[in-house]
C-alpha positions in Angstrom: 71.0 113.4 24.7 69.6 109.6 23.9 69.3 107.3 26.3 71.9 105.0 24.4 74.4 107.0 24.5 76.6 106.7 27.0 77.3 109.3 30.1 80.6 111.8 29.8 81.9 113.0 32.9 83.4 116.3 32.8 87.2 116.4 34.2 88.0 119.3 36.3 90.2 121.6 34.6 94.2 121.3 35.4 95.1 123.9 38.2 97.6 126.8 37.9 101.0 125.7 40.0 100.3 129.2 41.3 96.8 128.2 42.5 98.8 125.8 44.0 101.0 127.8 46.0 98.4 129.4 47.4 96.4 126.8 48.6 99.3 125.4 50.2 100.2 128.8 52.1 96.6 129.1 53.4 96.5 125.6 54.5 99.8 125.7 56.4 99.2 128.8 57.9 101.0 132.1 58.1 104.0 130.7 59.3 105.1 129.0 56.2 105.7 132.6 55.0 108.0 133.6 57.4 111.5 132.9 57.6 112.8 130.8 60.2 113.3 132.6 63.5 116.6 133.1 65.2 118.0 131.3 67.4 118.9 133.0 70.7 123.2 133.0 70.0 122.0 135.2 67.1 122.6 133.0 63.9 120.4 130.3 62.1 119.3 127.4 63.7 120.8 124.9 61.8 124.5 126.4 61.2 126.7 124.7 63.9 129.8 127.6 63.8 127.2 130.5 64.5 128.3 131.9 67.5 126.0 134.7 70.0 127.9 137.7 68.0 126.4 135.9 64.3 127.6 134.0 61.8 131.4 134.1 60.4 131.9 135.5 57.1 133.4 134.8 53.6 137.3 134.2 53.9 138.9 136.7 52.3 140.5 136.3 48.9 143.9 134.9 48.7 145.3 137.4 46.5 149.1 138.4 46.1 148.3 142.3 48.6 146.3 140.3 50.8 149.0 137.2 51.4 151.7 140.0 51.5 150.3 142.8 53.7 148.9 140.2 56.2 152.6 138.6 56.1 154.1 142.0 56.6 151.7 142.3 59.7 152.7 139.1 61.1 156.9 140.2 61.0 155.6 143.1 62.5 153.7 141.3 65.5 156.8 138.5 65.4 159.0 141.5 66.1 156.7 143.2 68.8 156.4 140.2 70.8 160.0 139.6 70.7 160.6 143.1 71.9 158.4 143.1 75.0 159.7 139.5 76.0 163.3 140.8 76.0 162.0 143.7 78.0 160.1 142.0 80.5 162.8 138.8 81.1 163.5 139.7 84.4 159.6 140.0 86.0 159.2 137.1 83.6 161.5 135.0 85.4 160.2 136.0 88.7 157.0 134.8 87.8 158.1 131.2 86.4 160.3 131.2 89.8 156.7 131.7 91.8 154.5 129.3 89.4 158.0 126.4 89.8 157.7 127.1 93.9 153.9 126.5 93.6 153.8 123.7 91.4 156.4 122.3 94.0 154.5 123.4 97.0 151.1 121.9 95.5 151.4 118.5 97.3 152.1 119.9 100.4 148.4 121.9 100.3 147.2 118.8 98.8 147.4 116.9 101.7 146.3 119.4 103.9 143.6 119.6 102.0 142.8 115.4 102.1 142.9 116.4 106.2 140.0 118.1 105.7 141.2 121.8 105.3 139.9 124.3 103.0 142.4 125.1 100.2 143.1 128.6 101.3 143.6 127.8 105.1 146.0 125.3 103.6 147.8 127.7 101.4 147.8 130.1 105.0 149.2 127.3 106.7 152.1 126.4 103.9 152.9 130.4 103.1 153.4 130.6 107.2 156.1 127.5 107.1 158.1 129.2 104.5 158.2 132.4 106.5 159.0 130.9 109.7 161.6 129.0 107.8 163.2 131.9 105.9 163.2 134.3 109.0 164.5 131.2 111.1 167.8 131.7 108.6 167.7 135.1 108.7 168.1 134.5 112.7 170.4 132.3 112.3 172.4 134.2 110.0 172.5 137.8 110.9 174.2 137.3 115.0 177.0 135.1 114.3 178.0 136.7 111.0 177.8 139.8 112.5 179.8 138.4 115.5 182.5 136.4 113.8 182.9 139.6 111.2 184.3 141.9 114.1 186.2 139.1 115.2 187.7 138.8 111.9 188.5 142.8 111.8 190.0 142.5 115.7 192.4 139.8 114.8 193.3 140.9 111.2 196.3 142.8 113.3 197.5 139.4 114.9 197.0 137.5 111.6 198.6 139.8 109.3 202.1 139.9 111.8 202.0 136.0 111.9 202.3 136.1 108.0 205.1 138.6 108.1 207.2 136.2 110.7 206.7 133.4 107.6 210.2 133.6 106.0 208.1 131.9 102.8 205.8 134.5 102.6 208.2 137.3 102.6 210.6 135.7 99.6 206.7 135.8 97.8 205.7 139.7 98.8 209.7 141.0 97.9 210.0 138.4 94.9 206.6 140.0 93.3 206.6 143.2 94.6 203.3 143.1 96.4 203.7 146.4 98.7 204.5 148.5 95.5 201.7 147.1 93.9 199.4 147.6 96.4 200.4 151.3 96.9 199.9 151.7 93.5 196.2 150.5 93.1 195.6 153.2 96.1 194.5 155.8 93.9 191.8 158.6 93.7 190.1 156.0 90.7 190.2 153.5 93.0 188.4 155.1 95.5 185.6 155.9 93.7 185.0 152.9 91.9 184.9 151.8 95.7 182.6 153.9 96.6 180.7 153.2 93.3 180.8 149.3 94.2 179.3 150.6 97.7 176.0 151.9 96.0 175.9 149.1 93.4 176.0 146.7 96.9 173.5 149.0 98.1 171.2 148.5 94.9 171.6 145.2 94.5 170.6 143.9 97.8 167.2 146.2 97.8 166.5 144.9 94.7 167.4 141.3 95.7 164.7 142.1 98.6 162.3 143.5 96.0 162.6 140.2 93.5 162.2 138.2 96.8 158.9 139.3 98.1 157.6 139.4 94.4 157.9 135.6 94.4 156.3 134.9 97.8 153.5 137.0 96.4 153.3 135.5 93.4 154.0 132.1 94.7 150.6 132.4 97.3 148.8 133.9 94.3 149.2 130.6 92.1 149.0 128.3 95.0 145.2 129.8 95.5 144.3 129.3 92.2 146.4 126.3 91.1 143.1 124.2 90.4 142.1 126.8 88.4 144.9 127.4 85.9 145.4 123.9 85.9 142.0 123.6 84.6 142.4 126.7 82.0 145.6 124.9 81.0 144.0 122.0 79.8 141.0 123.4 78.3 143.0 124.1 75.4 143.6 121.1 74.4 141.2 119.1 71.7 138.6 117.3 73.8 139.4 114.1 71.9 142.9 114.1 74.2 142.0 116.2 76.6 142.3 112.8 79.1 145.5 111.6 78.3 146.9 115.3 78.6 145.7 115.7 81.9 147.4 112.3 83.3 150.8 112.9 82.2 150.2 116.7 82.4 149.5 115.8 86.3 152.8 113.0 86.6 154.6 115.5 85.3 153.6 118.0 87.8 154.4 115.4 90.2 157.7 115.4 89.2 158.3 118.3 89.8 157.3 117.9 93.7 159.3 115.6 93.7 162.0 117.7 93.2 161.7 119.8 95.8 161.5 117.2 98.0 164.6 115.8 97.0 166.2 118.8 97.2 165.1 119.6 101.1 166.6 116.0 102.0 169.7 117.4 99.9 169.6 120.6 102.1 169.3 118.8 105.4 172.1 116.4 104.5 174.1 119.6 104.0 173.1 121.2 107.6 173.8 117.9 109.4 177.3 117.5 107.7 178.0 121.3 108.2 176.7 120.9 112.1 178.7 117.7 112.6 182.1 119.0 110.9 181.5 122.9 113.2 181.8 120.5 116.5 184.2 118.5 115.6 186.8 121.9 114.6 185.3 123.9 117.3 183.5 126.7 116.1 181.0 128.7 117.0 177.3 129.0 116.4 177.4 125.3 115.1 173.1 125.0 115.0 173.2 128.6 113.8 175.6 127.4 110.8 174.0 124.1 109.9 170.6 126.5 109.4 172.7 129.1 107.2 174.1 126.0 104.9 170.1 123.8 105.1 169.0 127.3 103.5 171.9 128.6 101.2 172.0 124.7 99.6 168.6 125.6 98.1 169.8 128.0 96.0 170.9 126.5 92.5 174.3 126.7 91.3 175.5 129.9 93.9 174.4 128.2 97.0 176.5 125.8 98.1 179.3 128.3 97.4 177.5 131.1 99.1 176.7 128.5 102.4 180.8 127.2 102.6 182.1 131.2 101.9 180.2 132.0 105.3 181.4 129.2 107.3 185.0 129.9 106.2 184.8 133.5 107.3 183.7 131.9 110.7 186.3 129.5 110.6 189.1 131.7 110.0 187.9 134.2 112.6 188.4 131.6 115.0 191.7 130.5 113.9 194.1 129.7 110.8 193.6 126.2 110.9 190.2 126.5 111.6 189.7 128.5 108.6 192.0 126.2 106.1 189.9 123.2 107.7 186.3 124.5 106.5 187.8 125.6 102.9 189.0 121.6 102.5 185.9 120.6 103.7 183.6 122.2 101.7 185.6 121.6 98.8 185.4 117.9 99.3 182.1 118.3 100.5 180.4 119.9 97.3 181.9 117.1 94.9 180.1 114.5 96.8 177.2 116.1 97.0 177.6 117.0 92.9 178.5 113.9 91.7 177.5 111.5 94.4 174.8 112.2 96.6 172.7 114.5 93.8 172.2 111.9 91.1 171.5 109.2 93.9 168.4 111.3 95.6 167.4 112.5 92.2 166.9 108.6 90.9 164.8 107.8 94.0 162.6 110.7 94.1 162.5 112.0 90.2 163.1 108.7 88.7 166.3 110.3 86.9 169.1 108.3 86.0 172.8 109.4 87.1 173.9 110.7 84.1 171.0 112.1 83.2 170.6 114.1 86.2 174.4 115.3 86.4 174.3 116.0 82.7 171.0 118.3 82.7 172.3 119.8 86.1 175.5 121.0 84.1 173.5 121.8 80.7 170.9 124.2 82.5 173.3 126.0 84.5 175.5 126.6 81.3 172.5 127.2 79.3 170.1 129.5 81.8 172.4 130.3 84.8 170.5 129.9 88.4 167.0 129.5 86.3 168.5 126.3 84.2 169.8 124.5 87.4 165.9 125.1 88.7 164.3 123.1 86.3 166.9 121.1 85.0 165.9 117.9 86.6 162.1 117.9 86.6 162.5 118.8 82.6 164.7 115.5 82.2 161.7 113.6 83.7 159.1 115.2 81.8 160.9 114.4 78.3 161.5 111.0 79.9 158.0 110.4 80.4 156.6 111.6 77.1 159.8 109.3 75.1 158.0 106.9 77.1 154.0 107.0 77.1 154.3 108.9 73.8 156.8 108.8 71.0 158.0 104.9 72.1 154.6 103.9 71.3 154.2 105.4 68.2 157.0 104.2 67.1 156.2 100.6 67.7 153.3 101.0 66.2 154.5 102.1 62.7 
């Protein structure tokens, strides 16, 4: 090669792409041949649904079997359900009646508990009021109906021959022919359907005892853990409104202590009357039937009745009058307390209109019996709230 001519440098050859690859793996290491490692739930690192049992499948195909069989499994599980609801209504009831009692009773162990008592000595400490209370009635029930019954039975005699010297009751007994008639219905069937009634009576109060202590159970059970389930409650609701579900799921729990409050003031307003009216007529046991009323006005729908029936007995074992006295006056008594004195108490402590709370009073008892007339009123101020915070709002908005 001349001096004059000029210098040629030699270009390296162009490399293979899989030379390439090669060199790449060896300089990154052994690692870039491996596949990413799992992460400890089990699926890859960067899918966000993988879950510690792995990552969810394919959906399956929507075809015509599939949309069908899986509908056909759906009646069936529709039906199922449906079936062991029906047959479990009665403990089902029992256990709404317990989880109402302990949503009512919460405030009380609430504020035992801002007084610096553990939740379960405060749940002790409101489970031992109730008893004392029920037994108190039970106390207060048992002697004087038991005393005023016999009197009832000795002076039966006396009160039947004071009707038969009333000239207007004998035209009714000969015009309608009450004697034949009652000889008549003194059969062999009626007998036993007496003695049938005897072990209905029989059944129905141990089961009445049963249902009782079933709800006190249940009602301490969801009183120990009512943070809890409150807590479970709202954990299934989106995050995203998780908040405002808890404040009116909370007021709305407040209703319903509410209620019971208003009810006990109900109650008491029933004993005082009752204890007031006993010493004005004269009868007996006058504390001991104030108690009997406080308690038996508890009791949706049946109590009030239940309360006036026993202080009639006692008022017509004392007397006639007596008797005809305590039939007017609970008569008069239980539409004021209906239409008056209800609604009123129910505004102040629910926040329930009049109307509202005489109309849901009548609707629940004619829909659902005792049950309805339970939850009547603190239903009525939940769907006043959410019209309220809710769907008045939204509509505004729109």
């Amino acid at each position: 090669m001349s001096e004059d001519e000029p210098t040629k440098r030699e270009e390296p050859a162009p490399a293979d792409p899989a030379d390439q690859g090669d060199q790449a793996v060896v300089a990154a290491g052994p690692s870039a041949t491996q596949p990413p490692p799992p992460t400890p739930s089990g699926g890859h690192p960067h899918d966000p649904h993988a879950g510690r049992f792995g990552e969810p499948g394919r959906p399956f195909h929507r075809n015509p079997f599939n949309v069908g069989f899986l509908g056909g499994l759906g009646l069936l599980l529709a039906y199922g359900v449906f079936t062991g609801l029906r047959n479990a209504a009665s403990i089902l009831v029992l256990i709404f009646v317990a989880l109402f009692l302990a949503v009512g009773l919460n405030p009380a162990v609430t504020r035992l508990r801002q007084w610096g008592m553990p939740r379960g000595f405060a749940v002790l400490t409101v489970t031992i009021g109730i008893l004392l209370l029920f037994c108190g009635g039970l106390f207060a029930l048992i002697p004087p109906l038991i005393t005023q019954t016999g009197e009832l039975i000795n002076n039966a005699p006396d009160f039947i021959r004071s009707l038969q010297r009333n000239q207007a009751i004998n035209d009714l007994v000969e015009r309608y022919d009450v004697v034949q008639r009652v000889q008549g219905a003194l059969n062999a069937g009626t007998v036993t359907n007496a003695l049938g009634g005897v072990v209905g009576g029989a059944r129905l109060l141990f089961g009445t005892i049963f249902n009782v202590l079933t709800v006190l159970v249940l009602t301490i059970y969801f009183m120990a853990a009512f943070d809890r389930i409150k807590r479970a409650g709202y954990r299934l609701v989106p995050a995203s409104r998780r908040e405002r579900v808890e404040l009116l799921g909370d007021e709305i729990l407040a209703k319903v202590g509410a209620y019971m409050v208003g009810a006990l003031a109900i109650a008491v307003l029933a004993g005082v009357s009752t204890f007031v009216f006993a010493l004005i007529v004269g009868l007996a046991y006058p504390f001991a039937l104030a108690v009997v009323v406080a308690i038996t006005d508890l009791i949706p729908q049946i109590g009030a009745t239940l309360g006036a029936v026993i202080i009639s007995i006692v008022g017509f074992a004392t007397s006639l009058t007596a008797g005809i006295a305590c039939v007017i006056f609970f008569l008069i008594y239980q539409q004021v307390e209906n239409y008056l004195i209800y609604p009123k108490v129910m505004k102040r402590s629910v926040e329930v209109s009049d109307v509202a709370a005489v109309v849901a009073a009548l609707v629940g008892v004619g829909l659902f019996g005792v049950l309805g007339a339970l939850i009547a009123i603190p239903m009525v101020a939940g769907v006043q709230l959410i019209l309220r915070e809710v769907v008045n709002p939204s509509m505004d908005r729109r």
